[in-house]
C-alpha positions in Angstrom: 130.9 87.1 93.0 128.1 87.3 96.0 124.8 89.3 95.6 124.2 92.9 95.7 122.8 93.1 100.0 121.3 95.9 101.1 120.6 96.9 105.0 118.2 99.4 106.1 119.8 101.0 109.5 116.6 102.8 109.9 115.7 106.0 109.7 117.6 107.0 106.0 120.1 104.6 106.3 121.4 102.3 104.3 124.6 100.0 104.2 125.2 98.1 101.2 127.5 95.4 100.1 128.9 94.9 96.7 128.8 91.6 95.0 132.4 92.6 95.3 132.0 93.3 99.0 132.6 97.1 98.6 130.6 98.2 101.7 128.7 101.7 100.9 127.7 103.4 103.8 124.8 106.4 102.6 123.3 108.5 105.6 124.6 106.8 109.1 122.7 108.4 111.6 123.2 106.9 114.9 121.3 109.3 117.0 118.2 107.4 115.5 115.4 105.9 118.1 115.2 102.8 115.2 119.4 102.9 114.8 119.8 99.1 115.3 122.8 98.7 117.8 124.5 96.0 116.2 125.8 98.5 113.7 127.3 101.2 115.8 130.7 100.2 115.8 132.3 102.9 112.8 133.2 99.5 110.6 135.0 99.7 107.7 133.6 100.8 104.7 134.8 101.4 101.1 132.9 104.6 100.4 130.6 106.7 102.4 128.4 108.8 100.1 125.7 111.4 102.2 122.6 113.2 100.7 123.0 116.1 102.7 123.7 117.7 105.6 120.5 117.6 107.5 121.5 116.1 111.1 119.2 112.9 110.6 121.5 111.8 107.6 124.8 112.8 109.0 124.7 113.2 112.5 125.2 116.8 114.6 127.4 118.5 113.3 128.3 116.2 110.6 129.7 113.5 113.6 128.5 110.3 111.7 130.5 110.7 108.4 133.3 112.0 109.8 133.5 109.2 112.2 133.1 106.5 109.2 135.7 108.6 107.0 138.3 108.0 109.5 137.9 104.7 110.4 139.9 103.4 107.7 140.1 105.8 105.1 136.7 105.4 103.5 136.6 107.4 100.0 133.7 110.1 101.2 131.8 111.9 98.2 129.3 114.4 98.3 128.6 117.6 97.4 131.3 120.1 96.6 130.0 122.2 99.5 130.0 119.2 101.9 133.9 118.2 100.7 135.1 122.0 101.7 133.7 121.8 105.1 134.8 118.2 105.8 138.5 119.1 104.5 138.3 121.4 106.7 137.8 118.8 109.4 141.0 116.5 107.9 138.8 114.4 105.5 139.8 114.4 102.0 136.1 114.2 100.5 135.6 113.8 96.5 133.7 117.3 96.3 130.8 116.1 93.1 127.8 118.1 91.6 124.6 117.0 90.1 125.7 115.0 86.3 128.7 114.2 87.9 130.2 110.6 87.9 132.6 109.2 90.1 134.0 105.5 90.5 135.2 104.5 94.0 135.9 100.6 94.8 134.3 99.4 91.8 130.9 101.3 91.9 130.4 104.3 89.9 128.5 107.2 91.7 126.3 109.5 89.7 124.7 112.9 91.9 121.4 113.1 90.8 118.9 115.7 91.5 116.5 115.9 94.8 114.0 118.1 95.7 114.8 118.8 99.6 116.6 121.7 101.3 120.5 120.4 102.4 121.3 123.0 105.4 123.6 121.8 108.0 123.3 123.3 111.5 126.8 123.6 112.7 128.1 124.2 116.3 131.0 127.1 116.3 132.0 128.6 119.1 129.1 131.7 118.9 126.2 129.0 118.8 125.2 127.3 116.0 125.0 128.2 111.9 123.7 126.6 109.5 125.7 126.1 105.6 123.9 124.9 102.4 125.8 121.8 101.1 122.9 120.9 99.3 120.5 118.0 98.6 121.2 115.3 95.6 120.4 111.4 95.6 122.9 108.8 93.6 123.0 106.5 91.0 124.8 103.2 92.3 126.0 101.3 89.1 127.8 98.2 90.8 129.9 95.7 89.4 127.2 92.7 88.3 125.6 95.4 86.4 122.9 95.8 89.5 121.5 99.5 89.2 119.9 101.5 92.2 118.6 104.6 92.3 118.9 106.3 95.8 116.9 109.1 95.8 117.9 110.7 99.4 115.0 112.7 100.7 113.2 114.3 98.0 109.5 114.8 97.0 108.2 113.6 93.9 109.3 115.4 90.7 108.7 115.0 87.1 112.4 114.7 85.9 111.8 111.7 87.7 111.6 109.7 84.4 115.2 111.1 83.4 116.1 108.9 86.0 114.4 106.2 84.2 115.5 107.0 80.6 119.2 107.4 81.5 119.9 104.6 84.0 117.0 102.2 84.3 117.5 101.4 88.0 115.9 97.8 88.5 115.9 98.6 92.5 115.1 102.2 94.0 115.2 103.3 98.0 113.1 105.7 98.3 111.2 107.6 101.3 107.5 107.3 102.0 107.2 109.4 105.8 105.7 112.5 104.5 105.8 115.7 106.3 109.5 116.5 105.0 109.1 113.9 102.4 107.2 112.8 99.6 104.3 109.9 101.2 103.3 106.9 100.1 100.8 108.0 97.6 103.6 110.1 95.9 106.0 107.8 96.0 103.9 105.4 94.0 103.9 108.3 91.6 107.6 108.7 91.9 107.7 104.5 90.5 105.3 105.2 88.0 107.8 107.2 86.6 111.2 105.2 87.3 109.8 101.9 86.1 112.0 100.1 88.9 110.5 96.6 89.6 111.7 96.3 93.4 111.8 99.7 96.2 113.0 99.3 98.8 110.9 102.2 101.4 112.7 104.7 104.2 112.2 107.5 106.0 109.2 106.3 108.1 108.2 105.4 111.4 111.0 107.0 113.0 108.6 109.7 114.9 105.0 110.0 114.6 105.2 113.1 111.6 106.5 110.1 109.6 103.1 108.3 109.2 103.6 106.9 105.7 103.9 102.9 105.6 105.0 99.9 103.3 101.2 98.6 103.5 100.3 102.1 102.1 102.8 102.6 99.3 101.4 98.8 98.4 98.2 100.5 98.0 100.4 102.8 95.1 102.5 100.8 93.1 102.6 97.2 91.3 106.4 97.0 92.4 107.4 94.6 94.9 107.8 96.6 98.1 110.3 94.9 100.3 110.2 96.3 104.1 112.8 95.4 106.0 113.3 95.8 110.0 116.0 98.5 110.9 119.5 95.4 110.8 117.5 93.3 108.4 119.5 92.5 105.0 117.5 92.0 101.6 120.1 90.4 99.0 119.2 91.2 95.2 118.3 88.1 92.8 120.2 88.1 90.1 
């Protein structure tokens, strides 16, 4: 059995492998200016799991999980919102709310609670609406026992240490931008209250509004901050 790896594809995305080489794919978004090219090719995953529908997470129009889903039948869950909408688009999607728990190649998938608005701007044939599908982060328990807490985009919130007190994540990916996230100083709030020893930061330095840095959320938390380059691989310690 290999190590848990985990790559940050920039922006809010993040591919990880199992130590039983499950590959997790959680908010692809190609259409970032810090999307590393070597990971454009829709390669097979075991699961893809969204936050929400925000465009930066997804892709327009949701084009980045359904592009994933059917490149070799991926399970996809997410919210039971996003599931209708994708069925609706020929991908059978494992519709979930927040408490929820769901096992998919080995991993089990728990919706936690984020605080962030979920609306997806759709293109129909009238222009463009936008549908709530929501906003939740996810418990990864995989199969070594490694537990992460993804929080998606969220700011900091006190039920923060349910997090804590129900799953003790030892690693936590977490954003540190600001303007439509929590920031550094926050975030270091937000690990205060999680207790995980290693973060792993995203959601920065995609466009200038995202001004939060690693350096900064050092300045916040005794956790060891590991910031990767958008294609860069960090492999757990067991």
């Amino acid at each position: 059995m290999a190590n848990l790896r985990i790559t940050w594809l920039g922006h809010g995305g993040i591919l990880y492998r199992s130590p039983n080489d499950a590959g997790v794919w959680v908010d692809r978004w190609t259409g970032a200016p810090t999307y590393p090219d070597a990971y454009r090719k829709a390669e097979r995953v075991s699961v893809v799991a969204p936050t929400h529908g925000h465009f930066d997470h997804v892709g327009d129009d949701l084009a980045d999980v359904l592009e994933l889903a059917k490149a070799d039948g991926a399970a996809v869950v997410c919210s039971h919102e996003m599931s209708i909408f994708l069925g609706s688009k020929g991908v059978e999607a494992v519709g979930m709310n927040k408490g929820g728990t769901f096992e998919a190649a080995g991993i089990g998938f728990t919706m936690v609670h984020a605080d962030h608005t979920g609306g997806a701007t759709l293109t129909t044939g009238d222009g463009q609406v936008t549908r709530d599908f929501g906003s939740w982060g996810w418990v990864l328990q995989f199969e070594d026992g490694t537990t992460v807490y993804h929080s998606g985009d969220t700011d900091v919130f006190g039920d923060m240490r349910l997090v804590e007190q129900r799953f003790h994540p030892e690693i936590v990916v977490l954003p540190i931008g600001g303007h439509y996230t929590m920031g550094p100083r926050d975030a270091g709030i937000a690990l205060d209250m999680i207790g995980a020893s290693t973060v792993i930061p995203v959601h920065f330095g995609t466009f200038p509004a995202l001004a939060g840095t690693p350096e900064q959320l050092r300045d916040h938390t005794s956790a060891d901050v590991v910031a990767l380059e958008p294609g860069e691989t960090w492999e757990a310690q067991p």
